[in-house]
N, C-alpha and C positions, 0 to 999 in steps of 0.2 A: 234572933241571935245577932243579926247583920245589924240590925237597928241598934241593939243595944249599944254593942260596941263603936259606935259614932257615937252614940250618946255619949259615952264614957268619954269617947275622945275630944269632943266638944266641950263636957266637963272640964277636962285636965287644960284645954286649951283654956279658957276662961279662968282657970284656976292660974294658972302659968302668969297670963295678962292683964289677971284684975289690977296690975297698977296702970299700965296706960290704959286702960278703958274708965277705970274711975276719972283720968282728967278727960274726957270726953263727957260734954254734957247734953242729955237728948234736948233737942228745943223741936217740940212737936208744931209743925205747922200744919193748922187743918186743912184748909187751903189745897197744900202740893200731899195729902193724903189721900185727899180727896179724887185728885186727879190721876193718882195711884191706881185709887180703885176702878174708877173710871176706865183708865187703859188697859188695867188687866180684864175688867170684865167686857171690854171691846172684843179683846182676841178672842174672847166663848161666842161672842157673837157672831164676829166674822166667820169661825168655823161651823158655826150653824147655817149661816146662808151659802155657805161654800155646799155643806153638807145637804144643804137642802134642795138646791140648784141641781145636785149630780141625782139624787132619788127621783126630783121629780122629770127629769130628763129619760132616766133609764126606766121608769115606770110607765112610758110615751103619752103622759099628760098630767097636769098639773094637779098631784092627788093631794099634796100637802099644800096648809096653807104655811108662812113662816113665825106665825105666831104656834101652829098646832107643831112645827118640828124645836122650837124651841121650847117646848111643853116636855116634849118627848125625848129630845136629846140632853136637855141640861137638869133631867129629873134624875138622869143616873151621877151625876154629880153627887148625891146624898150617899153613893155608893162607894166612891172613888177612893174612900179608907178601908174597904172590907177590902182582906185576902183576897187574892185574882183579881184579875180586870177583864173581865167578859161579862159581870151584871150586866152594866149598860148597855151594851148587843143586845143580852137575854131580854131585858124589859122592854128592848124598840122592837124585836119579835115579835114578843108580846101583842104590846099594843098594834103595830099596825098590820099582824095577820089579820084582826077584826075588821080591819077598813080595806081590806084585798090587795095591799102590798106585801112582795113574796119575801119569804124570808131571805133566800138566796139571793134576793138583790139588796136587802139590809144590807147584809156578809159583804158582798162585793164593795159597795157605797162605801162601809165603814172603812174596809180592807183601803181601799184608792186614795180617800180621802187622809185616812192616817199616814201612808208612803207620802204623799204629798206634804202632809205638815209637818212631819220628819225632816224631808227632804229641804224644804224651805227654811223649817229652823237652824237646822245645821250650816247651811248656806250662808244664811247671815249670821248667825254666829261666827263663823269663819271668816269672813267678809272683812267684819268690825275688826278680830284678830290681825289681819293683813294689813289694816291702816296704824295698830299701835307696832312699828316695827321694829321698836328696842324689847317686847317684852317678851316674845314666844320665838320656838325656834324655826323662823319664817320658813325653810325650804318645807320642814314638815307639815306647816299650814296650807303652802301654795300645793302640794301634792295633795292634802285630802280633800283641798278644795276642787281641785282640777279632777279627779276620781270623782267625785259626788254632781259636778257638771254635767262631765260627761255621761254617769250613768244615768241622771236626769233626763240630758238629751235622748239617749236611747230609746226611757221610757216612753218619751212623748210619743216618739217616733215610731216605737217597736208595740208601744202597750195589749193595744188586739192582738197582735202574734203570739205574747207571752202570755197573756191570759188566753186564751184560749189553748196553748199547746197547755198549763196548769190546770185548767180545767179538765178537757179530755183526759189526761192520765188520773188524776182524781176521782175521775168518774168509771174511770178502767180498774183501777187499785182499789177503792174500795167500793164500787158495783151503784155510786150515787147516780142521781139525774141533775147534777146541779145545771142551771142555766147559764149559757153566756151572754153575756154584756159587752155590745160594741160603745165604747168613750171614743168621740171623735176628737183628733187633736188641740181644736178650737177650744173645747170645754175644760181641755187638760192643762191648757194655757189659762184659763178662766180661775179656773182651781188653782193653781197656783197662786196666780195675783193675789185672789184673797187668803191664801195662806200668806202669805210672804207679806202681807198689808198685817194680820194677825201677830205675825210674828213680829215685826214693829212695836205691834203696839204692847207689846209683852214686856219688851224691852223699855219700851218709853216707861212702863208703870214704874221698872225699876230703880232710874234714873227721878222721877217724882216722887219715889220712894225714902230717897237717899235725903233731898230737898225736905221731907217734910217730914225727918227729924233729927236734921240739923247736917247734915254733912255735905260740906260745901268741894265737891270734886271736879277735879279738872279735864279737859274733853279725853284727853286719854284715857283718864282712869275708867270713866262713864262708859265708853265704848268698852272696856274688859268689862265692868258691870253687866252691863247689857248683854255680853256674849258668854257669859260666864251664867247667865238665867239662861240664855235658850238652849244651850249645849249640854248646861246640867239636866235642864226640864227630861232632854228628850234620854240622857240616859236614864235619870230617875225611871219614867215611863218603863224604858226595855227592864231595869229591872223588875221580872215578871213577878216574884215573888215576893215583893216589897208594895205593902199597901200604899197605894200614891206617893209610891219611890220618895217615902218617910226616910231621911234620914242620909239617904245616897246622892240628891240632888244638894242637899247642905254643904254636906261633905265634898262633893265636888266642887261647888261655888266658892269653898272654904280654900280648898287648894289650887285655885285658879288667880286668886282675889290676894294670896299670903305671898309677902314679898314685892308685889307690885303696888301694894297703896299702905294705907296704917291699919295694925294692927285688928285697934277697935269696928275696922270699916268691915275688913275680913270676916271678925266673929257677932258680928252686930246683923251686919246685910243679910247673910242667908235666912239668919232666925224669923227675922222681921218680913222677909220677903212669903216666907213658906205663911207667917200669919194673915198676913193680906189674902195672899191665896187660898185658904184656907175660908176665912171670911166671905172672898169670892164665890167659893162651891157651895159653901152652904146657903148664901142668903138666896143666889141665883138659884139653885135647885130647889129649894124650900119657894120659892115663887115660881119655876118649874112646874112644882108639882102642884100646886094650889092652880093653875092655870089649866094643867091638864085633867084636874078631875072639872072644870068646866067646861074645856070643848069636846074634848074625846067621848062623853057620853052624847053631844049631839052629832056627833058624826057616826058613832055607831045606830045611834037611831034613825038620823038622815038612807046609812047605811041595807039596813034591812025591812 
């Protein structure tokens, strides 16, 4: 329903504008298309080594290699249009219960890793927002910025305190054994960076995006571009119930993007950005998975 009705709305918007979008002409350049894809399919990888770095830490030795976690992590990518967003947990389960990694440190691993990619996207998002300072309404930027710091900071700082008091009561309320996992702050800084490096390059596709077809923008705008992807990306995400937050990340890019540049850039960018992306999950998981039906059956054999 949620979907639709952005559709509709996107319609009408398109219908409203088709005259200034008709004098825009795409001039596709392969080239800055190229390098599009390039940098959106960096950010999958950054979060795979990020991703991979914290499992093989918290597993107290190097169980994965970074080709076998990129086998595994970006094959739920084939999934990221079904209903829910818990496949791709369920299938790293999956697989590497078979090779003696616990599930409960999956859970955890994936649990840290995503607060942290959140956290760093929204960060720079915010970031970019604070240097275009005619177009948003700064105190409310510098306050969610300052809120999302600090609780940052906390985390680093606090992180074992809090997982572990959510553990214990977890494991009192509903009668589990889950495991705790001590993240030392060193690692938690490590994580970061390569989110925060991911998150970059998310934004950089966008901006190569705009270049290679045809949209020649000015640093300011760029910088709302850019922050206008990673702020939509991450509510897309929270919306739970929206298959790869179809249609809500649009829709926000749409209302971030109207009134600060043209028209055509507004209803042009989000479309074309979610295509890329798109393109990204499937070629990447679709090699994902052809990758994983060749090591994972030697490690299960290695295995037993």
């Amino acid at each position: 329903m949620i979907v639709t009705c952005i559709a509709y709305f996107f319609y009408r918007s398109f219908h409203s504008n088709w005259t200034s979008i008709q004098t825009f002409r795409l001039n596709f350049n392969v080239a800055f298309i190229a390098l599009s894809v390039l940098f959106t399919s960096s950010t999958y990888l950054l979060a795979t080594y990020s991703w991979t770095r914290l499992v093989n830490f918290l597993s107290g030795s190097p169980k994965l290699s970074y080709c076998e976690a990129l086998a595994v992590v970006n094959t739920g990518n084939l999934t990221k249009y079904l209903p829910g967003k818990v496949w791709s947990y369920a299938l790293q389960m999956y697989w590497l219960d078979k090779i003696g990694v616990k599930k409960s440190l999956i859970l955890y691993a994936n649990i840290i890793n995503l607060l942290i990619s959140i956290t760093t996207s929204l960060l720079l998002g915010l970031l970019y927002l604070t240097v275009i300072r005619h177009t948003f309404h700064l105190p409310s930027v510098h306050l969610a910025l300052a809120a999302i710091i600090l609780a940052d900071i906390f985390f680093i700082v606090s992180s074992h305190r809090l997982t572990r008091m959510v553990i214990f009561t977890t494991n009192k309320l509903f009668k589990q054994d889950v495991e705790y996992y001590r993240m030392p702050s060193s690692l938690s800084l490590l994580l970061h960076l390569l989110n925060l490096l991911a998150a970059f390059c998310f934004g950089i596709g966008g901006y190569f995006l705009c270049k290679g077809i045809g949209f020649e923008i000015e640093p300011a705008v760029t910088l709302l571009i850019m922050s206008s992807m990673l702020i939509s990306d991450v509510i897309g995400f929270l919306a739970i119930i929206i298959p790869g937050g179809l249609g809500v990340r649009e829709g926000l890019m749409y209302l971030m993007l109207t009134g600060h540049s043209s028209q055509s850039l507004a209803l042009i960018i989000p479309v074309a950005s979610r295509i890329v992306n798109m393109v990204v999950d499937l070629s990447l998981g679709l090699f994902s998975y052809l990758l994983l039906k060749k090591l994972l059956p030697r490690r299960y054999s290695a295995g037993s």
